[in-house]
ROTI-356593 format. One line per field, with one value per residue (C-alpha): residue number from 1; y, x, z. Coordinates in steps of 0.2 Angstrom, whole numbers, m for minus. Layout:
BEGIN
resi <- (NUM; ...)
Y <- (Y; ...)
X <- (X; ...)
Z <- (Z; ...)
END
This chain:
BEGIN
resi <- (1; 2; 3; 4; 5; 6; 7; 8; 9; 10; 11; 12; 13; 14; 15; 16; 17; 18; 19; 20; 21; 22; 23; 24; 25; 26; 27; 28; 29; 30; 31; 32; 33; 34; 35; 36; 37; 38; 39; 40; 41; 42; 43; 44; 45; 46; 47; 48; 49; 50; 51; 52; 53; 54; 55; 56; 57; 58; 59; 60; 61; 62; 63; 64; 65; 66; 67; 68; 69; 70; 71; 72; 73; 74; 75; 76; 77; 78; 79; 80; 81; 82; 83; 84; 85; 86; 87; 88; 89; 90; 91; 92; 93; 94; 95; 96; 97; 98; 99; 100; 101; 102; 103; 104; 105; 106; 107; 108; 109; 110; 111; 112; 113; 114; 115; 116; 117; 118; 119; 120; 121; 122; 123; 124; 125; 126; 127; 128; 129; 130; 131; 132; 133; 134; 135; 136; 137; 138; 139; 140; 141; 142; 143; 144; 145; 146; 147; 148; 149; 150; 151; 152; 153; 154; 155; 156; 157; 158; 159; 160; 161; 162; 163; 164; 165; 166; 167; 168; 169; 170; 171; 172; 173; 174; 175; 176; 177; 178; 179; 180; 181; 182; 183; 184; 185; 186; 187; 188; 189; 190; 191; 192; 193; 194; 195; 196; 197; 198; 199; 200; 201; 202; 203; 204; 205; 206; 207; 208; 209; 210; 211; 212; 213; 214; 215; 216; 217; 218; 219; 220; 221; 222; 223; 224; 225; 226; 227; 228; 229; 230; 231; 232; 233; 234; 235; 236; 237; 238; 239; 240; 241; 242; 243; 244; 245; 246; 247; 248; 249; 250; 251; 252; 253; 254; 255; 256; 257; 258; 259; 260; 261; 262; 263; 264; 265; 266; 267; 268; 269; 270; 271; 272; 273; 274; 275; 276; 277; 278; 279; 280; 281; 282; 283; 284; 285; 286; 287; 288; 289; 290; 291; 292; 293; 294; 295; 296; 297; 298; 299; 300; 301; 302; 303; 304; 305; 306; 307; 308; 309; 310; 311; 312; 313; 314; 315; 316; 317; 318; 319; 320; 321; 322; 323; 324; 325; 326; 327; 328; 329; 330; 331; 332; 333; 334; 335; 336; 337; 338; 339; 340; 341; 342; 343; 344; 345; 346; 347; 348; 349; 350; 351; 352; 353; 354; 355; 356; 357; 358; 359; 360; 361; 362; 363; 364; 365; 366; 367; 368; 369; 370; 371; 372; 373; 374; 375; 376; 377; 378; 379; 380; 381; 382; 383; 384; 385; 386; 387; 388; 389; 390; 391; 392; 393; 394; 395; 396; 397; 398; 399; 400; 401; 402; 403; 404; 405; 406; 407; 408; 409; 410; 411; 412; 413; 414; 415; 416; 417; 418; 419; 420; 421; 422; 423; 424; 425; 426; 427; 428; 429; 430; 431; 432; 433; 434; 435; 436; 437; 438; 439; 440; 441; 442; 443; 444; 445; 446; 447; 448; 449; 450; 451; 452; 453; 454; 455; 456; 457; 458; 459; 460; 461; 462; 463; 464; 465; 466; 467; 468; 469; 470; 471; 472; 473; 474; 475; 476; 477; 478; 479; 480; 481; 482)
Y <- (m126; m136; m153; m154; m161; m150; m136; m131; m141; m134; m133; m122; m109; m91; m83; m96; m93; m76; m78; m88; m75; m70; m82; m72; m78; m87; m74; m76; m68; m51; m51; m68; m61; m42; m52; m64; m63; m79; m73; m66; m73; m90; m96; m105; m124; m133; m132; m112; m112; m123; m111; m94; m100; m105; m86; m83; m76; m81; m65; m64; m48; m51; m35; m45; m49; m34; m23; m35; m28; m46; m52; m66; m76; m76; m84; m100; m102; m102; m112; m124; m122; m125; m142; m148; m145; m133; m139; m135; m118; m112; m118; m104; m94; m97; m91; m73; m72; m81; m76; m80; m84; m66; m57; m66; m59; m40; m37; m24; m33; m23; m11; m22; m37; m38; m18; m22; m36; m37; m45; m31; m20; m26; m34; m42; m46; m62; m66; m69; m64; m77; m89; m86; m88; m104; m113; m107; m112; m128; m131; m129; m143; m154; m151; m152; m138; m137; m133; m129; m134; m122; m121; m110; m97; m91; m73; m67; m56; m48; m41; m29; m32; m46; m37; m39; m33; m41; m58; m55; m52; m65; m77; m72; m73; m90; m96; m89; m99; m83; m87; m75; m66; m59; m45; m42; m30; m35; m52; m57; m60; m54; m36; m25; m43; m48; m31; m18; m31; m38; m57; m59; m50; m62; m74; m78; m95; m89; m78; m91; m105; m94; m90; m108; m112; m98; m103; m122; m118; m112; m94; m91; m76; m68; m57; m45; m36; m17; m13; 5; 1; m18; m19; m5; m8; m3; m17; m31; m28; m23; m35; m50; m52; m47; m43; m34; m28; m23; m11; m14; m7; 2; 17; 13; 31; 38; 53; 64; 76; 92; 98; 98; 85; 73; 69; 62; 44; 36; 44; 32; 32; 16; 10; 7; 2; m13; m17; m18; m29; m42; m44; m46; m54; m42; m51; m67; m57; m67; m78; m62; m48; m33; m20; m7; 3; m7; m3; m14; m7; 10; 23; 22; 30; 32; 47; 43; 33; 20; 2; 4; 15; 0; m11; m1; 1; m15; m23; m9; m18; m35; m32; m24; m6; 0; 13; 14; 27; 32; 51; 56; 73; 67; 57; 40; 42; 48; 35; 25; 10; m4; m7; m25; m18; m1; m15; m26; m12; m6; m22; m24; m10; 3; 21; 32; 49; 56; 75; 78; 82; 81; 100; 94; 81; 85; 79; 74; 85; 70; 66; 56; 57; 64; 68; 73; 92; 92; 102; 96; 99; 101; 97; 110; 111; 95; 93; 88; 71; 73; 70; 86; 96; 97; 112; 117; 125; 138; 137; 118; 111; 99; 85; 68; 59; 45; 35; 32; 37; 28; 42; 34; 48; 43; 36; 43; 33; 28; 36; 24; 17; 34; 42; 26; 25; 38; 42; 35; 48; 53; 64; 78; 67; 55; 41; 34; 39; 23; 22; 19; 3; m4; 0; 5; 17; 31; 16; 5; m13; m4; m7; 0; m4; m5; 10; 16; 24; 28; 31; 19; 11; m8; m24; m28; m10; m17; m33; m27; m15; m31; m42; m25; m26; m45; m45; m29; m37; m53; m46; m31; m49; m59; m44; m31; m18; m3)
X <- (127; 132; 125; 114; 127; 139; 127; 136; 127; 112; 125; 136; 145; 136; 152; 153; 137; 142; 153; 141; 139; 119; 112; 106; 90; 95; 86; 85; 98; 94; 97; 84; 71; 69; 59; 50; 35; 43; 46; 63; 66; 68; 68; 78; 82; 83; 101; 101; 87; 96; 112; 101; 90; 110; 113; 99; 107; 91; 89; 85; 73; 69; 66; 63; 45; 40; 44; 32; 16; 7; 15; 26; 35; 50; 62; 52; 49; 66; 71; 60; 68; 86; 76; 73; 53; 49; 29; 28; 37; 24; 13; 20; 19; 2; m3; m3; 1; m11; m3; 14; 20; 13; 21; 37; 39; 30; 33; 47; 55; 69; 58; 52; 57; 76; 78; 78; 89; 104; 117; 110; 124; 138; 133; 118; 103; 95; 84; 68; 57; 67; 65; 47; 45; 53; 41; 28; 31; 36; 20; 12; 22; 19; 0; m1; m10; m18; m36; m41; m58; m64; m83; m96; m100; m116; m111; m109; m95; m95; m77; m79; m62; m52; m34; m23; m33; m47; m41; m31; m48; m56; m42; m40; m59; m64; m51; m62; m77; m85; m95; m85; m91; m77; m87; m76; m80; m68; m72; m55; m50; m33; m38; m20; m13; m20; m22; m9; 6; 12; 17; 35; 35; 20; 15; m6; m5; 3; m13; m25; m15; m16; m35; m38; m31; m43; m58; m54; m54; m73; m73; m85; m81; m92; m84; m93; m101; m99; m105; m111; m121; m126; m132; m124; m116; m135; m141; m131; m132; m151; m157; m144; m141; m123; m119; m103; m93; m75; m73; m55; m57; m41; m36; m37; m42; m27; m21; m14; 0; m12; 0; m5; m7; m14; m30; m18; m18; m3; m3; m12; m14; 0; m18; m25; m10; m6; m24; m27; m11; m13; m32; m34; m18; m10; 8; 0; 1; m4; m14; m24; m27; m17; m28; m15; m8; 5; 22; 34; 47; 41; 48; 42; 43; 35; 33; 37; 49; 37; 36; 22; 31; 44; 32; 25; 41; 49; 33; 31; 52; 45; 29; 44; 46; 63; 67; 62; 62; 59; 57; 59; 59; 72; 87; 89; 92; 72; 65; 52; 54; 62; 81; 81; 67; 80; 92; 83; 76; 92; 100; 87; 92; 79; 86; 84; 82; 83; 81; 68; 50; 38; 30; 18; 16; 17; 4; 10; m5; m19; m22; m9; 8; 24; 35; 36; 43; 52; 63; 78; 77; 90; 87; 84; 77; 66; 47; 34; 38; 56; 63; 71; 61; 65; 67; 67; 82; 78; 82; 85; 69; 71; 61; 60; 53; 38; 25; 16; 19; 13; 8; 12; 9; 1; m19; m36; m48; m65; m82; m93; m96; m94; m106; m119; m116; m126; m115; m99; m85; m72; m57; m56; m46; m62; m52; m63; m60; m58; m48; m30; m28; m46; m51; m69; m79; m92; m105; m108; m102; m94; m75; m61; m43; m29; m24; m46; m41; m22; m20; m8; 2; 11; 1; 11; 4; m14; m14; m5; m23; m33; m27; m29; m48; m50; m46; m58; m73; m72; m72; m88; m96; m92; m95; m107; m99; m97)
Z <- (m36; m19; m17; m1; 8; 6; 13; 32; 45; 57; 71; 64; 75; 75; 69; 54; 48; 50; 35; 22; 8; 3; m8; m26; m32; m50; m65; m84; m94; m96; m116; m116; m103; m112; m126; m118; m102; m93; m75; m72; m54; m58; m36; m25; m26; m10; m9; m11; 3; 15; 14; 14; 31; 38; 37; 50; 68; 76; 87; 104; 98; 81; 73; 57; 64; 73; 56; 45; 42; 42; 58; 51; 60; 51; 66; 67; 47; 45; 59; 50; 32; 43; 49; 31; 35; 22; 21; 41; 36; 22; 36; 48; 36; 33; 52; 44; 27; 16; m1; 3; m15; m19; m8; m8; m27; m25; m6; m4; 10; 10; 17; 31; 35; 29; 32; 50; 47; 61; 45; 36; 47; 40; 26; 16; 25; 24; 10; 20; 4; m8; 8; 7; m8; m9; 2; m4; m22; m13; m5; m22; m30; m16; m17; 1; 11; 28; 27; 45; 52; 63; 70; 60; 68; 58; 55; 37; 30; 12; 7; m8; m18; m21; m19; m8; 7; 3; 1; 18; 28; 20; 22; 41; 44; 38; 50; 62; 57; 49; 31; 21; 1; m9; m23; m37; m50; m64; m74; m66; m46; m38; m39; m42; m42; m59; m68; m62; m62; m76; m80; m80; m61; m56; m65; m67; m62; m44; m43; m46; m35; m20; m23; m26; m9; m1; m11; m3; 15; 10; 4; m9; m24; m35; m51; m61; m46; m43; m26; m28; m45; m45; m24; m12; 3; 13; 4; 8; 24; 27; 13; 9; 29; 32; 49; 43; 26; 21; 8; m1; m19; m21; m28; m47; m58; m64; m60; m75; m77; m84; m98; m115; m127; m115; m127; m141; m146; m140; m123; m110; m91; m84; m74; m93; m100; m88; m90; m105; m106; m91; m93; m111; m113; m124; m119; m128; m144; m158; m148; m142; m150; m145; m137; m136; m150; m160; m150; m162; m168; m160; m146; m130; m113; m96; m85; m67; m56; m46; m47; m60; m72; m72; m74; m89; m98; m96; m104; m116; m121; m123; m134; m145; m142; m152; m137; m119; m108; m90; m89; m70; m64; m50; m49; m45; m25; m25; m35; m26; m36; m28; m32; m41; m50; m57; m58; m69; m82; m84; m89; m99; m109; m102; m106; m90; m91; m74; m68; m84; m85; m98; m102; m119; m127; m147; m161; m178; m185; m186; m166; m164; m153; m161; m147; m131; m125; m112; m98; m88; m68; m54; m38; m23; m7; 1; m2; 11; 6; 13; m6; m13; m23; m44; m51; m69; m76; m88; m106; m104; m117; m128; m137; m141; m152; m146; m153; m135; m119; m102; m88; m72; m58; m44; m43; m33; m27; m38; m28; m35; m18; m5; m17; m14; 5; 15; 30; 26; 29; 16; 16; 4; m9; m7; 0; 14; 31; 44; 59; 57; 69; 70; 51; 57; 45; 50; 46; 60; 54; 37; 39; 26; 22; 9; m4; m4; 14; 12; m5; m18; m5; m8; m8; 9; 18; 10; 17; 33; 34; 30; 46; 56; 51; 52; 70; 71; 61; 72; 90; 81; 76; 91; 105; 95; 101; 89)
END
């Protein structure tokens, strides 16, 4: 690792910083980290941020910025990493992300931010999610945070879900001086944060960092409240007095595959899965007790190709599974998952079995799962989703042997709270209909965003949908326009 001196300087010609090579985020070995729930990204040092934010080109049309679905001003937080500032850059930051330590572990910036990257042309694109990361964690260590002081406004705000989107309106919102109630339903906050991904990815502490720095700047929370069974949305706003209210639930019931076998023991949705895991601490085994079926020493596999289904197995490997497998119907090229995450399950010795769907899944004669059928596929014409569509080649069953499989196919949207609301508008998958730019529901004052209007989407997409209805909710609040 270079000393800090030896970093290039600031001034460095374009053309030279042209030529300093992307700087890879330092992970735990891959043998070391398959048994263990320690993060696997271990984060920049100062040095490694110095020499990444040198790589910037700082573009006259930085389309770095206009493809982030937060706004963030990636130019000028870097130029501030270049200036040794790295407390005014998590600042910047700041200004339109308020979980930057979350999203620069789970955001897909490849996707966004560094997709649009100019270096990424003829080369590797800056590493603005490590870079953001890196502050952010900085900013923790240091303990210094700006908590602005903005004039109350007296208008009241309840945001049903503390997920992503819901944090982000209520983080954007008390910076406009509106008094601002998170509702969550779970015992636990961070929504999909805390219970759909899984320790070593993002850790709990960086969950309960980043809520602590909203619940200072004077957001109040409020666990174990199921709006749609404990108060309904009609009452908080014609009883409790709130002159607006965001819905940001999610999409959490499970979708399943419809085959047989799907009663057996052993078989779970990834939804209870990771659950049951990360929110009763299963990846504390002894400390907890393990709410799962026992998967030492047994074989495992997944069924799908997401992000979750990664997460699923590669924790399924370190509570001690003997195999693990991913079972995808497609090949690699259409997996959704993100790359580093592919690259990190298979050096951790995950078993990928591509162009191969489950059929059945088999009983060993007393409920519980033996095996799984299954039928090997070859690609043919593409689907409405622009990936081609898999196509099973006759005669080619077979099966494998399993003591639990993880379903990981996709998630619907919970109706607790469209069946409660009189008049609030739902498509005919039941996610809730809202406008696409100013997130306004069918309800006057009712306002929707995250995966409970698209469908399972990334945190980024979700929080993207939550500073669309912030700016929404406070000009309804400040003009009373509908």
């Amino acid at each position: 690792m270079a000393d800090r001196a030896e970093c290039p300087p600031a001034s460095l010609p374009l053309r030279e910083r042209m030529k300093i090579p992307r700087q890879h985020m330092p992970e735990q070995p891959a043998i070391e980290r398959a048994a263990n729930f320690s993060e696997v990204n271990l984060g920049y040092s100062e040095e490694l941020a110095l020499q990444e934010a040198l790589r910037c080109l700082d573009c006259r049309k930085p389309l770095c910025m206009q493809n982030c679905p937060v706004g963030v001003k990636v130019q000028e937080f870097v130029d501030l990493i270049v200036a040794g500032d790295f407390l005014g850059a998590a600042a910047k930051i700041r200004e339109d992300n308020v979980l930057p330590a979350i999203t620069g572990r789970v955001c897909p910036q490849e996707d966004h931010c560094e997709g649009s990257c100019v270096l990424a042309k003829k080369g590797e694109s800056l590493g603005i999610g490590y870079l953001e990361r890196f502050v952010a964690d900085y900013e923790q260590r240091m303990g210094v945070f700006h908590v602005p002081a903005v004039p109350p406004t007296g208008k009241k705000v309840a945001v049903v879900g503390s997920g992503p989107s819901g944090l982000t309106v209520a983080g954007d919102l008390i910076q406009r001086g509106h008094q601002v109630r998170v509702l969550e339903a779970l015992h636990e906050l961070g929504g999909v944060l805390a219970y759909g991904i899984p320790e070593f990815r993002l850790p709990r502490n960086i969950i309960k960092q980043q809520i602590d720095y909203l619940r200072a700047t004077g957001i109040e929370f409020e666990t174990n409240v199921i709006v749609g069974k404990t108060v309904t949305i009609d009452e908080l706003m014609q009883e409790e007095g709130y002159d607006a209210v965001f819905i940001g639930t999610g999409a959490g019931a499970p979708l399943f595959m419809n085959i047989p076998g799907e009663q057996l023991n052993g078989v779970y949705s990834a939804n209870e899965f990771l659950t049951r895991i990360n929110l009763m601490k299963a990846y504390k085994f002894p400390e907890y007790d393990q709410p799962i079926v026992d998967i030492r020493g047994k074989d495992v596999a997944v069924i799908g190709g997401g992000n979750t289904a990664l997460d699923a197995i590669r924790t399924a490997l370190r509570l001690g599974a003997r195999k693990a497998y991913v079972l995808y119907r497609r090949s690699e090229a259409e997996m959704p998952a993100r790359a580093e995450e592919i690259r990190h399950a298979r050096q951790e010795g995950i078993d990928f079995r591509l162009l191969t769907n489950p059929t059945e899944f088999l009983s060993n004669g007393e409920g519980w799962l033996s095996g799984v059928r299954c039928v090997r596929m070859q690609l043919g014409e593409p689907d409405a989703s622009g990936r081609r569509r898999p196509v099973p080649i006759n005669g080619s069953e077979f099966d494998l042997p399993l003591s639990v499989a993880v379903i990981s196919v996709g998630t619907s949207a919970n109706p607790v709270i469209q069946s409660t609301t009189p008049g609030l508008a739902t498509d005919k998958r039941g996610y809730i209909q809202a406008d696409p730019i100013t997130q306004r529901t069918s309800c006057k004052g009712v306002f929707a965003g995250g995966d409970i209007v698209t469908g399972s989407a990334t945190v980024i997409l979700a929080m993207g949908a939550g500073r669309r209805a912030a700016k929404s909710i406070h000009e309804y609040l400040t003009t009373g326009e509908w």
